[in-house]
C-alpha positions as semicolon CSV with decimal commas, in nm:
position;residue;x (nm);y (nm);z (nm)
1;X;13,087;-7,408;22,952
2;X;12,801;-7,593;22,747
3;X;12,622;-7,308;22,769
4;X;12,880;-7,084;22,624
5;X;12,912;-7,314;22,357
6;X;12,556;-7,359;22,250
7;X;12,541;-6,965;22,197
8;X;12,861;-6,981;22,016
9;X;12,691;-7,212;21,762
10;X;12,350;-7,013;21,735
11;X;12,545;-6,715;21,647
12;X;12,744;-6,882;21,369
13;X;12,449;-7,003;21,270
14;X;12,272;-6,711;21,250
15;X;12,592;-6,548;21,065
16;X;12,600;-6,768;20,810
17;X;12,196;-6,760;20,709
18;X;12,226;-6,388;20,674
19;X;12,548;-6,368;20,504
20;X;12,308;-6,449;20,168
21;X;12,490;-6,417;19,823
22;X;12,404;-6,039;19,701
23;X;12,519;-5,865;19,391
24;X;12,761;-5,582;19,434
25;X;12,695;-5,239;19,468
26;X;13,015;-5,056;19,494
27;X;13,128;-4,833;19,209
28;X;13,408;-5,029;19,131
29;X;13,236;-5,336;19,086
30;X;13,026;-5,228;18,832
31;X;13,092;-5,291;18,477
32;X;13,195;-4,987;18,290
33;X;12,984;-4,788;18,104
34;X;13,043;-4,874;17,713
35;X;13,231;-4,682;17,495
36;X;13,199;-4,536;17,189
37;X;13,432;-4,716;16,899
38;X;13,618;-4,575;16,718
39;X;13,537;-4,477;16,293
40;X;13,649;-4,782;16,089
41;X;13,998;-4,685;15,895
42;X;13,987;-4,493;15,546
43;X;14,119;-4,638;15,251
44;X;14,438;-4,497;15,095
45;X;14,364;-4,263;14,754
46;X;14,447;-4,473;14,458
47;X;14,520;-4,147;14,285
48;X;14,897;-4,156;14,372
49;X;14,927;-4,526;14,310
50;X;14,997;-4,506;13,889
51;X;15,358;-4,514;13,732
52;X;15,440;-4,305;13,450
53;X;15,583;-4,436;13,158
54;X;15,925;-4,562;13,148
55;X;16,119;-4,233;12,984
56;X;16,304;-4,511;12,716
57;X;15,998;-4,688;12,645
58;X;15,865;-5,025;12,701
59;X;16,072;-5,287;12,529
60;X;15,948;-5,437;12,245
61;X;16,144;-5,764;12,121
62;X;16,098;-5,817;11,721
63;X;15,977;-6,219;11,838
64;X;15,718;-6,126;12,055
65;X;15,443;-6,118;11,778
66;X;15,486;-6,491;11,695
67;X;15,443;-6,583;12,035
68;X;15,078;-6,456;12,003
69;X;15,024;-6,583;11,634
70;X;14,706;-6,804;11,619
71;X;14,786;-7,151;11,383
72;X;14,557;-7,124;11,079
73;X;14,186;-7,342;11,160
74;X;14,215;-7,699;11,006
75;X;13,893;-7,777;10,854
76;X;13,692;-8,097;10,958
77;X;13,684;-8,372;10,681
78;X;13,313;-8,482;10,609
């Protein structure tokens, strides 16, 4: 029975020295060949992007120019 055991051991030993870590070689454990990407997106055409003119015109209230009126310069006393 020792003997049979002894052997037993030398072979596991001798499995486990040669079972050395190895890089795959299968097909399916390769990494995949890289792809080509795709074109980046196109901007829209601005071309489309302009209103026409309101058909009743833009409004126009009869205040709106004294809102922009600049206040007369007060000249410095020396």
């Amino acid at each position: 029975m020792e003997a049979y055991g002894e052997i037993s051991e030398q072979m596991m030993m001798v499995v486990v020295d040669s079972e050395d870590c190895t890089t795959p070689k299968r097909r399916e454990c390769r990494i995949p060949e890289a792809f080509v990407c795709p074109p980046p997106p196109r901007k829209k055409s601005v071309i489309g992007a302009k209103r026409p003119p309101p058909k009743n015109g833009y409004f126009q209230p009869p205040d709106l120019d004294s809102l922009f009126l600049m206040p007369s310069r007060r000249q410095a006393c020396a």
